[in-house]
C-alpha positions in Angstrom: -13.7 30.6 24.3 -11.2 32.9 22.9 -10.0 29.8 20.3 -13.5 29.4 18.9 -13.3 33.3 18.2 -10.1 33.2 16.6 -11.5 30.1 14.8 -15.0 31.8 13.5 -12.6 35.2 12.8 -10.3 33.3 10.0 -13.0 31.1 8.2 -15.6 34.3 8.1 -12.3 35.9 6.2 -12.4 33.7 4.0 -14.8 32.7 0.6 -14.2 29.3 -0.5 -12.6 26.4 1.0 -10.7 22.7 0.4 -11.4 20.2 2.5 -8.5 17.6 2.2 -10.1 14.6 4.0 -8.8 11.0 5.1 -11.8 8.5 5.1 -12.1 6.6 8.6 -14.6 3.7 9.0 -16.5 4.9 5.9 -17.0 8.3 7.2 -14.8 11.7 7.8 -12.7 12.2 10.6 -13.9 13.2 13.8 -11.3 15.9 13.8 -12.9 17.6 10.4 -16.2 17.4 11.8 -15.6 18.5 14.9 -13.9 21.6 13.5 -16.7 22.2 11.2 -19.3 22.1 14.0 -18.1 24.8 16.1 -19.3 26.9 13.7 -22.4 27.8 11.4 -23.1 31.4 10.0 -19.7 31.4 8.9 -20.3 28.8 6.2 -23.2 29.7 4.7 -23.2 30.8 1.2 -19.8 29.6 0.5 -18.1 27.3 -1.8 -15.8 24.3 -1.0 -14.1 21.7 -2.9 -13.2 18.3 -1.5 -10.3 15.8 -1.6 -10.5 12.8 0.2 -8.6 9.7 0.2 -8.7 6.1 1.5 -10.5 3.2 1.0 -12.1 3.2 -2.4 -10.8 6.6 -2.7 -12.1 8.5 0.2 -15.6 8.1 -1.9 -17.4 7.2 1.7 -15.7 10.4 3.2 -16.6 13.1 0.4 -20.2 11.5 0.2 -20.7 11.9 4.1 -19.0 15.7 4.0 -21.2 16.5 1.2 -23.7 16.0 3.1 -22.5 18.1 6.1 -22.0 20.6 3.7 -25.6 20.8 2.1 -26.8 21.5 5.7 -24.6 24.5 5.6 -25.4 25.6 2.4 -22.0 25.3 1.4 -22.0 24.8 -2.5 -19.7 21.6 -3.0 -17.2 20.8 -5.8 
């Protein structure tokens, strides 16, 4: 589909990223992690930083994107 292309085209331009995350039901959104899982090569061996926010802080949220993120080898702040 021609707006997974554009999306795998502007987050292979890029080299780090900030995730800026609400937490739902102790977890990410379904929107984030949707958006994340369309793609895979174009994470790897980047860096990304996350804010979260919510219950207890987001803390629930940033731990569950963490781990996402260690399965694409994005190094987390």
């Amino acid at each position: 589909h021609e707006h997974t292309k554009a999306w795998s085209a502007k987050i292979a331009a890029y080299d780090s990223f900030v995730f800026v995350s609400p937490e739902y039901n102790h977890g990410l959104s379904a929107a984030l992690k949707n958006a994340i899982d369309y793609l895979y090569a174009e994470w790897v061996n980047k860096a990304a930083g996350i804010v979260s926010y919510g219950a207890i802080g987001g803390a629930r949220s940033a731990e569950q994107l963490r781990l996402v993120m260690a399965q694409l080898q994005l190094a987390d702040v």
